[in-house]
N, C-alpha and C positions, 0 to 999 in steps of 0.2 A: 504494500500500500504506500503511495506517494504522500509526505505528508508534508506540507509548505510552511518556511519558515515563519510567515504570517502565524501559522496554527500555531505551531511551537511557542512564538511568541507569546500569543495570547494564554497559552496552559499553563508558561512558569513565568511566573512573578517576581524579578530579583531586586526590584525596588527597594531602597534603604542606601546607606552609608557604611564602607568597606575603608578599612584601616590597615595602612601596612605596619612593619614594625621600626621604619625609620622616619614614622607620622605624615607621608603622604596618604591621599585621601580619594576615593573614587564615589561619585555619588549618580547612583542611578536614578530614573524616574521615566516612567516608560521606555521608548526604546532612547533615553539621550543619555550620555554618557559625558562625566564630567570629570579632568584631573587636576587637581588640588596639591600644591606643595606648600605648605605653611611659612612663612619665612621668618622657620627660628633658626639658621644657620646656612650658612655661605653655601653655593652663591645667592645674593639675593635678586630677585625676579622683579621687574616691574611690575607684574601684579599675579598674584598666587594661583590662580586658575593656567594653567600653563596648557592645558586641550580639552575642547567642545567637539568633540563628536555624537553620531547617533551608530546604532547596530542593529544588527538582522542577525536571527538566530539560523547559522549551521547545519545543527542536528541538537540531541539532548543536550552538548556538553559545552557547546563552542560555537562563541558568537562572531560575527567579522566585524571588525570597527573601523570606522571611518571619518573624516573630518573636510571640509570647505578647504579645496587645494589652498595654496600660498596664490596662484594667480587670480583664481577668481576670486579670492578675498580683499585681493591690491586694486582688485580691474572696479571693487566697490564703492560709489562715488567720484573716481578717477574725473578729473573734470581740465581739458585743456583750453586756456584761452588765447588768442591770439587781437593782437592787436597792434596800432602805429603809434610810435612816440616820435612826434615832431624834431625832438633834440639830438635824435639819435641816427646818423648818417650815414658812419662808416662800419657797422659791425650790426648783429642781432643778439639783442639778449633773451636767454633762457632762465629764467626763474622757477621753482622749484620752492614748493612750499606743503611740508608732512610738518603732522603734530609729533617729532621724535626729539627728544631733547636727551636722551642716555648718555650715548656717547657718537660720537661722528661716523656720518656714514658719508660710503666711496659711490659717487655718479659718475657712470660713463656716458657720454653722450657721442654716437655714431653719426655721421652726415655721409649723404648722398656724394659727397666728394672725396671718401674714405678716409676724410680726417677724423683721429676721435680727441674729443676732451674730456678732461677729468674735472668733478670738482668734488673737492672734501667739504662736505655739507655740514653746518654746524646754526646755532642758531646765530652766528654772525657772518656767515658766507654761506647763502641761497641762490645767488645767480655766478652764470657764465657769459663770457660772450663769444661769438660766433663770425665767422666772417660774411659780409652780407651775400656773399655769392651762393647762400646754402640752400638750396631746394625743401630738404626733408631733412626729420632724423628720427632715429630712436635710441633707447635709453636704457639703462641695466642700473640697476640700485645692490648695495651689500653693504653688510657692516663691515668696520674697519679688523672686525674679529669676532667670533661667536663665544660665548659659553656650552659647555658638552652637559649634556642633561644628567650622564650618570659619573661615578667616582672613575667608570671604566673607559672615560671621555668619551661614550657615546653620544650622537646628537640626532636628535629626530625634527629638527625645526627646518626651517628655508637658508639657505646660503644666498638667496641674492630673490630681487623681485625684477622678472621682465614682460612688459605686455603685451611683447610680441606683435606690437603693431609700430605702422609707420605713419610720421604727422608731418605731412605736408604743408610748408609755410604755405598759408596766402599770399597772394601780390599784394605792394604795399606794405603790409605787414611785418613790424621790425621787431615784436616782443609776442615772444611765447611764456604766459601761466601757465604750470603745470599741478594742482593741485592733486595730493594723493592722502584721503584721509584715513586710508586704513591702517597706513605706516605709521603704528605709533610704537612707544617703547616696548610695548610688547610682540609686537609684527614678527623678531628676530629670532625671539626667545619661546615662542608658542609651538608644540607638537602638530605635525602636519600628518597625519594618519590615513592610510591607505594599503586597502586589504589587508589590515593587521588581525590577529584570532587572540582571543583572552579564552581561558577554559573556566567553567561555571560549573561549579562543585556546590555540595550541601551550607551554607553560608557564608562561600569564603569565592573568590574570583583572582586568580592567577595571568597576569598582566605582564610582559616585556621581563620572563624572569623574578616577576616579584611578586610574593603572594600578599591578598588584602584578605582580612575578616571581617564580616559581618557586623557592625557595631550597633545597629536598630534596625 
């Protein structure tokens, strides 16, 4: 008899809050899936939730977990403006504006002319400039350096964010906004989950190696 993880779903229940023994935290509530690192000890997280996923049950034992790629997360409000600055003649500036304020990240910016530039972003250097002969460009974001998720320097997060599209200046046009508000301090440091299996035992849920118990 075929029997669909939907059914599955609905017959076991693992709803509550699972506790590891080096106090991070998994909280379920229908099929969503949530991971919690407390920040009582290095390193610290810009904010404690470190992955929002949801999962579909397997079979009895083993659920598949999943989470909102790194691109479609970044491509979330992504909003480009383009515009003419009178004062501005001999070059195109590109501004860049995320809510991340940790520590400095690395932009490359690619042109139709196969020049690239770099700019180290910070909250006192946002823009670049460009030579006005530029047709198009596209862009690649990463941090200056990541933190590893476990003792074992593993890393389950994003190493860079790219939209995989190209922006064509308008004519006239001598200033590109690039607003990206998904890039916040967290963006770098969040578990990016795909096809991942936890196994689901009598109270207890074993996760990336690490077992959690049952706490309510």
């Amino acid at each position: 008899m075929c029997v669909s993880s939907f059914a599955l779903g609905q017959s076991k229940n693992i709803n509550g809050t699972y506790l590891s023994n080096f106090g991070a935290k998994i909280e379920i509530t229908n099929n969503d899936l949530v991971y919690i690192m407390p920040q009582e000890h290095t390193p610290v997280w810009a904010n404690d939730t470190l992955a929002r996923c949801t999962f579909i049950w397997i079979d009895d034992d083993f659920i598949e977990v999943n989470s909102v790629s790194p691109i479609a997360l970044g491509l979330e409000g992504l909003k480009v403006t383009q515009y003419q600055e009178p004062f501005l003649s001999d070059s195109i500036k590109v501004y860049f504006s995320l809510p991340y304020y940790k520590r400095n990240l690395n932009i490359t910016v690619y042109t139709n002319t196969f020049s690239i530039f770099k700019l180290n972003y910070s909250e006192t250097h946002k823009e670049l400039a460009l030579p006005n002969n530029v047709k198009s460009i596209t862009f690649y974001i990463e941090p200056d350096h990541v933190l590893p998720h476990t003792p074992d320097c593993l890393f389950y997060g994003a190493v860079g964010f790219d939209p995989f599209q190209e922006y064509k200046i308008e004519e006239n046009n001598n200033c590109i906004s690039i607003e990206i508000p998904a890039i916040n301090d967290s963006f770098f440091e969040m578990y990016y989950i795909k096809g991942d299996y936890a196994k689901v035992s009598k109270d207890s849920i074993t996760w990336k190696g690490e077992l959690f118990l049952k706490s309510n």
